[in-house]
C-alpha positions, -999 to 999 in steps of 0.1 A, spaced: -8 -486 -245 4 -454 -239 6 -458 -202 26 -489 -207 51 -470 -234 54 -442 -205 58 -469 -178 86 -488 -202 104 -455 -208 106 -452 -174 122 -480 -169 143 -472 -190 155 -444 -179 159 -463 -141 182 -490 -161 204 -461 -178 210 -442 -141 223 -478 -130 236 -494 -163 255 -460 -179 259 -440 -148 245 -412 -158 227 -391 -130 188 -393 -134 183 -356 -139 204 -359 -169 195 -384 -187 187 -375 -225 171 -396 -255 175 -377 -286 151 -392 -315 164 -383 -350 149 -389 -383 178 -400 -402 174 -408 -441 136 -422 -434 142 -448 -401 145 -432 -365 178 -435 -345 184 -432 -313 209 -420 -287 213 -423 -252 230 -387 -239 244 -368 -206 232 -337 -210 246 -326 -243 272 -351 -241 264 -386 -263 270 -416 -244 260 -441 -270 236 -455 -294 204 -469 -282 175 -485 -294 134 -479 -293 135 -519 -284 160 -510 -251 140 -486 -241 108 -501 -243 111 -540 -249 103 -554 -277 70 -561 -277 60 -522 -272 82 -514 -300 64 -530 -324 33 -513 -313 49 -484 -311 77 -476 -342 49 -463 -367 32 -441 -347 64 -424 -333 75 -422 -368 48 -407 -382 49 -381 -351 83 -374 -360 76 -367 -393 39 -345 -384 61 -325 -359 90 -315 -383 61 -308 -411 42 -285 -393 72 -268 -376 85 -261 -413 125 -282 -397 147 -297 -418 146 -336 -404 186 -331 -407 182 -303 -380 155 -314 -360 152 -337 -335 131 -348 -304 148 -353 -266 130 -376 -243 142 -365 -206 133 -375 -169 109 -352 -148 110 -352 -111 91 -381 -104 112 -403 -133 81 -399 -157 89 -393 -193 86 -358 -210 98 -346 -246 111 -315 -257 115 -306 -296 148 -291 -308 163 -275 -338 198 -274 -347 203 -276 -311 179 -251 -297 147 -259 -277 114 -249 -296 86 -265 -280 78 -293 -252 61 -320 -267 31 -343 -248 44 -378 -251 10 -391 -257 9 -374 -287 36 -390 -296 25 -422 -292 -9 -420 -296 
C-alpha cells in the first residue's frame, strides 16, 4: 500500500503542476490537525492556493486505507515533538524525481524531515 499511496501522491502532484499551475518544485501540501479531523491545503511555496483533499490527492479508494493511519501519525508526531497541533503541521513537497517527501513544521519553521512511510505505514 504504501508504494501505491507514494505513487498516488505523485500523481497528484503531476495533476496540480498542470491543473493549478504551480511549478513542480513548488508544490506544497500542508497537513494540519485542525479540532480532531486533518485538513488539507494545496500551497506555492508559502503562498496557499486552495483547499484540497486526502481523496484528490490519492483517490478515493487509498484514502480510505489511508485517513487513520495518517491521523494517528499526525497526532504520534506532534506528541512526541511536545507541538501544539494549532502550531504544528506537516508539508508534503516534490523531490527531484516527483516522488513524495515530508517535512515537519512548527509555527512555520522547519524541524525535522519526515519518511512518508512512516507516515503511512
Amino acid at each position: 500500500m504504501i508504494e501505491q499511496v507514494k505513487s498516488s501522491i505523485t500523481k497528484a502532484f503531476e495533476r496540480f503542476n498542470q491543473k493549478d499551475g504551480i511549478a513542480m518544485k513548488d508544490i506544497r501540501i500542508k497537513i494540519v490537525k485542525n479540532n480532531g479531523a486533518l485538513e488539507y491545503t494545496l500551497m506555492n511555496k508559502i503562498d496557499v492556493v486552495r483547499p484540497t483533499s486526502l481523496t484528490e490527492m490519492i483517490g478515493a479508494m487509498n484514502s480510505v486505507l489511508a485517513k487513520s493511519t495518517l491521523h494517528s501519525s499526525m497526532e504520534k508526531l506532534i506528541k512526541e515533538n511536545g507541538l501544539d497541533e494549532r502550531m504544528a503541521n506537516l508539508r508534503l513537497y516534490p523531490l527531484g524525481d516527483n516522488s513524495p517527501s515530508s517535512y515537519l513544521y512548527n509555527q512555520g519553521q522547519p524541524l525535522k524531515q519526515i519518511d512518508i512511510s512512516t507516515l503511512i505505514n
